[in-house]
N, C-alpha and C positions, 0 to 999 in steps of 0.2 A: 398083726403082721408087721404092722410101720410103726407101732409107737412106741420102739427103741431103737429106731437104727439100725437094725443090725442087718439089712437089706436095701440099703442104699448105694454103697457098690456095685452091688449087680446089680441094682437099676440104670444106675451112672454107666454101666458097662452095656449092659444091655442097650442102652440110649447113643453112645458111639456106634457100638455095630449095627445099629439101625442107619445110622447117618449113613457109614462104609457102603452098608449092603445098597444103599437108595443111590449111593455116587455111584457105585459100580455098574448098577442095572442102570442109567442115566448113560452113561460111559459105551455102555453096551445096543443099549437103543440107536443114541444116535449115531455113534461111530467118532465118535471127539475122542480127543484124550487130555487131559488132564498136565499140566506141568505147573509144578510148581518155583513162582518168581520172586517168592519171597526173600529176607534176608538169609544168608549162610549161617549168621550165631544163632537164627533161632532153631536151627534144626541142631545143631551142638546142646543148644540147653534143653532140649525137650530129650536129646541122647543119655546127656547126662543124668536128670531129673528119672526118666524112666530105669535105665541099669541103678542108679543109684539106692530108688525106691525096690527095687528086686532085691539089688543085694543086702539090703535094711531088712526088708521083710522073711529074706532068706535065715540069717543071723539073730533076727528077733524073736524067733517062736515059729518060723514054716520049715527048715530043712533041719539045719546044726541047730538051734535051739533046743529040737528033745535031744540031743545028746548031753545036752546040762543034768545031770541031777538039781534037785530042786524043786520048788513051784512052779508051776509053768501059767499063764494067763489063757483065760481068765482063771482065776482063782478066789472064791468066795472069803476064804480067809483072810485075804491081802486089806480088805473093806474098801481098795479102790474102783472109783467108779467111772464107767466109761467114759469116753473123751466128748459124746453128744450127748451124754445127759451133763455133765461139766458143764458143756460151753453151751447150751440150749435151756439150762435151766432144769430139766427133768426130775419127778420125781424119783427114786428109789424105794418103793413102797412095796415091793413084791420081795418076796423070800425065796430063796432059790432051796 
């Protein structure tokens, strides 16, 4: 189930919305609320970073992307290999 990666997003996501769900009900309990004093540019780059990464993933293979004719990823013929077994070392020993 873990020993390629390919569920580590939804962990990482699932792990945020646990944070969310535990501030809210926290939020809710006591009757606080939350404001945040941090700096202005950080909530600009986290704006940016986020649309940014949508629109990349939109254009790369989730919306317009099947409208490409072509290969589409993954694709076993291409012979590249994921970006965590790359950068983690992994084998590629299974045959799809």
């Amino acid at each position: 189930m873990f020993d390629d990666g390919e569920n580590v997003i939804g962990l990482l996501l699932l792990g945020v919305c646990a944070v969310v769900g535990g501030v809210l009900i926290w939020q809710i309990v006591t009757g606080e609320r939350l404001r945040y004093t941090g700096p202005d540019w950080l909530v600009w780059i986290l704006l940016i970073v986020f649309v940014g990464g949508s629109l990349y993933g939109l254009v790369r293979g989730g919306g317009f992307g099947r409208l490409r004719r072509g290969r589409q990823w993954p694709d076993p013929q291409t012979g590249h290999r994921p970006w965590w077994r790359r950068l983690f070392g992994g084998r590629d020993d299974r045959k799809s």
